[in-house]
DRENMAR-545906 format. One line per 4 residues: their letters; for each residue x, y, z of N, C-alpha, C, O. Coordinates in steps of 0.001 Angstrom, whole numbers. Last residue first. Example, Ala and Ser with C-alpha at 12.3 -4.5 7.8 and 13.67 -1.06 7.14 Angstrom:
BEGIN
SA) 12850,-2250,7080,13670,-1060,7140,12900,30,7870,13409,1138,8039 ~ 13190,-5690,7800,12300,-4500,7800,13200,-3300,7800,14236,-3319,8465
//
This chain:
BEGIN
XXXX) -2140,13309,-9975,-1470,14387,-9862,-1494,14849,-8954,-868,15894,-8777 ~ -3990,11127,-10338,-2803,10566,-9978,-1501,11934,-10061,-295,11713,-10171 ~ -6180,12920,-12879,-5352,11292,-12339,-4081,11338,-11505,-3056,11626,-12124 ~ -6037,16081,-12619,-5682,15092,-13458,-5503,13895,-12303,-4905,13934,-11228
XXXX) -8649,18130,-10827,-7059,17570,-11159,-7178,16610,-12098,-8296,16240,-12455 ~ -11317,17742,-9805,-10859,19065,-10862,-9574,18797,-11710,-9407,19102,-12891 ~ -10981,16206,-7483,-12023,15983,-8671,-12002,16745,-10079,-12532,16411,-11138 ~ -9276,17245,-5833,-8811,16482,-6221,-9747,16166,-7594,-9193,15907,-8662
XXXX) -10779,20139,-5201,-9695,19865,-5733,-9394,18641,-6347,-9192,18773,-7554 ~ -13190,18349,-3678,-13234,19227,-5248,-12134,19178,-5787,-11999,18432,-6757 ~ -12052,17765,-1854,-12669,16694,-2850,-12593,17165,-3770,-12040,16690,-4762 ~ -11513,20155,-592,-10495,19055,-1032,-10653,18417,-1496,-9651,17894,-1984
XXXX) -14131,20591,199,-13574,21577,-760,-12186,20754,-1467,-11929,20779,-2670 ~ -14945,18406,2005,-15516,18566,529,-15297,19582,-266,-15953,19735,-1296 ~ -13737,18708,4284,-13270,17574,3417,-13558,17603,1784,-12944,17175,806 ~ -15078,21208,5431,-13545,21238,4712,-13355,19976,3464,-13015,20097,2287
XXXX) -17461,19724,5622,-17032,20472,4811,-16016,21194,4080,-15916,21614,2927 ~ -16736,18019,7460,-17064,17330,6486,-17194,18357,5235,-17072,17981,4069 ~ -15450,20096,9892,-15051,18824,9034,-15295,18128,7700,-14401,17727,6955 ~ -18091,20998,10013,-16611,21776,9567,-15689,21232,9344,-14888,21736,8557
XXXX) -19527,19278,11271,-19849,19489,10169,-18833,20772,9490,-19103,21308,8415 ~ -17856,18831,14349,-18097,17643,13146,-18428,18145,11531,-17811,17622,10603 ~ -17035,20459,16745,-17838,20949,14951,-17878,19704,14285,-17994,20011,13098 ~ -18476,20190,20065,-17777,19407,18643,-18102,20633,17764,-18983,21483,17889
XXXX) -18641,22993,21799,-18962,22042,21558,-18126,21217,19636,-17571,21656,18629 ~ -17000,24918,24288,-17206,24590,23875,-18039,23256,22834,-17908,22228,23497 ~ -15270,25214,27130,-16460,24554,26846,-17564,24661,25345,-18778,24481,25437 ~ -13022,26036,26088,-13165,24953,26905,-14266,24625,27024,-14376,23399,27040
XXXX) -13184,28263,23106,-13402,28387,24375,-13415,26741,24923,-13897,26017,24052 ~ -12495,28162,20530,-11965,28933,21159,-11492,28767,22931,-10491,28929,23629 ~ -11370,24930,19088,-12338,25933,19573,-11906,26730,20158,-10785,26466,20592 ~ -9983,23363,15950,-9559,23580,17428,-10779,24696,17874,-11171,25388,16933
XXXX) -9461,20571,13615,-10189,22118,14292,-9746,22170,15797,-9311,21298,16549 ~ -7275,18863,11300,-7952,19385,12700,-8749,20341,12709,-8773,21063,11712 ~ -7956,16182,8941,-8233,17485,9435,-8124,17490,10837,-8582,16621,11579 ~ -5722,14550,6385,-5797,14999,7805,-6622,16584,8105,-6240,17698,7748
XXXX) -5277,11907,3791,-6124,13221,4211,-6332,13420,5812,-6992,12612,6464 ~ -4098,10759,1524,-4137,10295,2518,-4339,11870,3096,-3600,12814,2815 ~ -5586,8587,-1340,-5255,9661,-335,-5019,9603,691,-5453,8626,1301 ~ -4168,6085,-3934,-5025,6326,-2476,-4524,7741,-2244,-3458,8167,-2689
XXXX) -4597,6506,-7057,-3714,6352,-6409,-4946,6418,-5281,-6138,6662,-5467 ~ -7712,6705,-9309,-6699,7106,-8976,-5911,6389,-7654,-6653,5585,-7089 ~ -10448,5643,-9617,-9746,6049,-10808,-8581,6698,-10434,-8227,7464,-11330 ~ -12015,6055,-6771,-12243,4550,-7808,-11136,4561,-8934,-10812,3425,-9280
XXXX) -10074,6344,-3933,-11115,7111,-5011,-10887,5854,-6488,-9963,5165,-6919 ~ -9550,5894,-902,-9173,5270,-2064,-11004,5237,-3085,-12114,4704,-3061 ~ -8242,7311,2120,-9192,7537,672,-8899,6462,-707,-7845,6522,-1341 ~ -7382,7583,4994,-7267,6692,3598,-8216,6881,2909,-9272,6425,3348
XXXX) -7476,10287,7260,-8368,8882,6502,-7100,8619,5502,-6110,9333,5334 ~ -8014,11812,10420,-7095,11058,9362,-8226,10092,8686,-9214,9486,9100 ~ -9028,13891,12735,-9424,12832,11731,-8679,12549,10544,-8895,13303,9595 ~ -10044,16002,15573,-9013,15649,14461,-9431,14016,13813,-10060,13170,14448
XXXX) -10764,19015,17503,-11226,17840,16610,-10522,16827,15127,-10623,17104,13932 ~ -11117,20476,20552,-10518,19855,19645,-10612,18520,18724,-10554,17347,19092 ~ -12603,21162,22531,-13086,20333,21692,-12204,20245,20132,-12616,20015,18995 ~ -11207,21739,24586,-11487,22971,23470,-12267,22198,22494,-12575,22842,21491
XXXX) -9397,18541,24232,-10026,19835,25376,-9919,21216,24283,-9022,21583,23524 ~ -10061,16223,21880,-9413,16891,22601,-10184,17768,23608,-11404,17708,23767 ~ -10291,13582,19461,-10771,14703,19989,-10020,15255,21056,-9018,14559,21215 ~ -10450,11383,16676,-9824,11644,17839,-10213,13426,18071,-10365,14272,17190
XXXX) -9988,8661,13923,-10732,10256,14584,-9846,10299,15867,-8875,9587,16124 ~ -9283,7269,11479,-9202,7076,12657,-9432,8961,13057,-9084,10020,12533 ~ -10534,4905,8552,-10388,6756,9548,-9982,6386,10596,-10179,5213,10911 ~ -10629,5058,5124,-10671,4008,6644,-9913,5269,7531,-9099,6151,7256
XXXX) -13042,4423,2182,-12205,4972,3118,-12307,4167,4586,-13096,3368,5090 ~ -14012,4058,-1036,-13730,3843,-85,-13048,4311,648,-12096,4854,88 ~ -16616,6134,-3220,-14748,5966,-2687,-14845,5430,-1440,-15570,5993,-619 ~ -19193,6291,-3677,-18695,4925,-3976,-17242,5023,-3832,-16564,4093,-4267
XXXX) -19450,9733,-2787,-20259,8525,-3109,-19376,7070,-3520,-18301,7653,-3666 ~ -16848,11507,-1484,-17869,11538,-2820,-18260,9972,-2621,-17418,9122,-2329 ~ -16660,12947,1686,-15882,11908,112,-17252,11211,-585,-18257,10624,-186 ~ -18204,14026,3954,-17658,14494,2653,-16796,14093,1460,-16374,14788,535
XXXX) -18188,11937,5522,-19376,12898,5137,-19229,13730,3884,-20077,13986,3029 ~ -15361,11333,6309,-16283,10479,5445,-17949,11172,4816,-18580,10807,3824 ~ -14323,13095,8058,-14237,13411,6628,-15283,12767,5835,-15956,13308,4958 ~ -17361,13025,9988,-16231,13995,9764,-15917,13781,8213,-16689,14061,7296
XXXX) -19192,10647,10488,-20311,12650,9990,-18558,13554,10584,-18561,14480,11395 ~ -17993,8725,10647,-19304,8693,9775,-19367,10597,9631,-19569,11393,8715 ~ -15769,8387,12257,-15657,9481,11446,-16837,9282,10396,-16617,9696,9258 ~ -16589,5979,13959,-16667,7241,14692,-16258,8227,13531,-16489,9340,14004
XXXX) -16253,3567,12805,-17518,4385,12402,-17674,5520,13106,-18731,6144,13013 ~ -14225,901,10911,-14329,2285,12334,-15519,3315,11708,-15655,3714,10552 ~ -13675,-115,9083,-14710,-819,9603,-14680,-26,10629,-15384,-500,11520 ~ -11365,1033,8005,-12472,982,7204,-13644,513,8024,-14732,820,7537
XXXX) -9429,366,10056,-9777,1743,9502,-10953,1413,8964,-11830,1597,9808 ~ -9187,-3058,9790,-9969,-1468,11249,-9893,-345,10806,-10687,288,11501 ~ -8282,-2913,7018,-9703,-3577,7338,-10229,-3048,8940,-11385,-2723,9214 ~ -6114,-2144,7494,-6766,-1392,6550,-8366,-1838,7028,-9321,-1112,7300
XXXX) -4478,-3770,9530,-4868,-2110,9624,-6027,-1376,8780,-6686,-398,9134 ~ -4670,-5980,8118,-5339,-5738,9028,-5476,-4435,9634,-6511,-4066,10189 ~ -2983,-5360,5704,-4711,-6179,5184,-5290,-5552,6825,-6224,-4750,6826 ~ -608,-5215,6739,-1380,-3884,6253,-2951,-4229,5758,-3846,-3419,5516
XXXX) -779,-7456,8093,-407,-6337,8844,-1304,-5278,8294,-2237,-4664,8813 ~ 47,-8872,5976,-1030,-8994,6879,-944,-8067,7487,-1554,-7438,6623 ~ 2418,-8038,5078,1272,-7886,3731,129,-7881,5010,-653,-6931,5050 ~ 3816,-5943,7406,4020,-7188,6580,2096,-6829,5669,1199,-5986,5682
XXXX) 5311,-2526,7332,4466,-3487,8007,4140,-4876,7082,4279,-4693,5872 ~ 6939,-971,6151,7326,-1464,7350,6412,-2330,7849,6722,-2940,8872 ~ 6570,-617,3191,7063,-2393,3540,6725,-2134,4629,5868,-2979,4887 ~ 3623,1275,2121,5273,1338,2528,5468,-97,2533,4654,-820,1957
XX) 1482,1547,1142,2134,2746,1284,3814,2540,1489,4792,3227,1197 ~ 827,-1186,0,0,0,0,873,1251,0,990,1933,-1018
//
C-alpha cells in the first residue's frame, strides 16, 4: 500500500480497522464523494478539539491520505463535526478538478 514497514497482513489488518471504524461517519467520510472507499481514525481533545485522518481510495486514482484538525476557542465549547465534512468537501473538489494521480 504505502510502505514495507508493516508485513502484507499487517497492512490487510490495519486497513480492514480503519475501514470498519464508524466514529468518522459525519467527519471526513461525510464528505468523500459517493462509492470511494475509506478508513479513519478520529480523535478529539479539550477545546473540543477535533481531528481525523483517513485513507481515501477514489475509484480512478492512487489512495489519499487526508488529515483534518479544528480547534475551539473556548473549553467549553462544543464538537464541529460538520466543519469537518465540509472542509473535506472543498479538497474533494480539488482532487475531482485535477488530473489522475497528480
Amino acid at each position: 500500500m504505502f510502505s514495507t514497514k508493516l508485513s502484507h497482513e499487517k497492512q490487510t489488518m490495519l486497513v480492514d480497522w480503519l475501514k470498519r471504524n464508524t466514529t468518522g461517519d459525519n467527519l471526513i467520510r461525510a464528505g468523500v464523494p459517493t462509492g470511494w472507499e475509506v478508513g479513519d481514525k478520529t480523535g478529539g481533545g479539550g477545546y473540543r478539539t477535533r481531528n481525523d485522518i483517513e485513507i481515501i481510495w477514489p475509484s480512478n486514482r492512487e489512495p489519499i491520505v487526508l488529515a483534518i484538525l479544528s480547534s475551539r476557542d473556548k473549553q467549553d465549547a462544543t464538537y464541529n463535526d460538520q466543519l469537518i465534512a465540509q472542509a473535506t468537501k472543498v479538497v474533494m473538489n480539488v482532487f475531482n478538478s485535477t488530473p489522475n494521480n497528480k
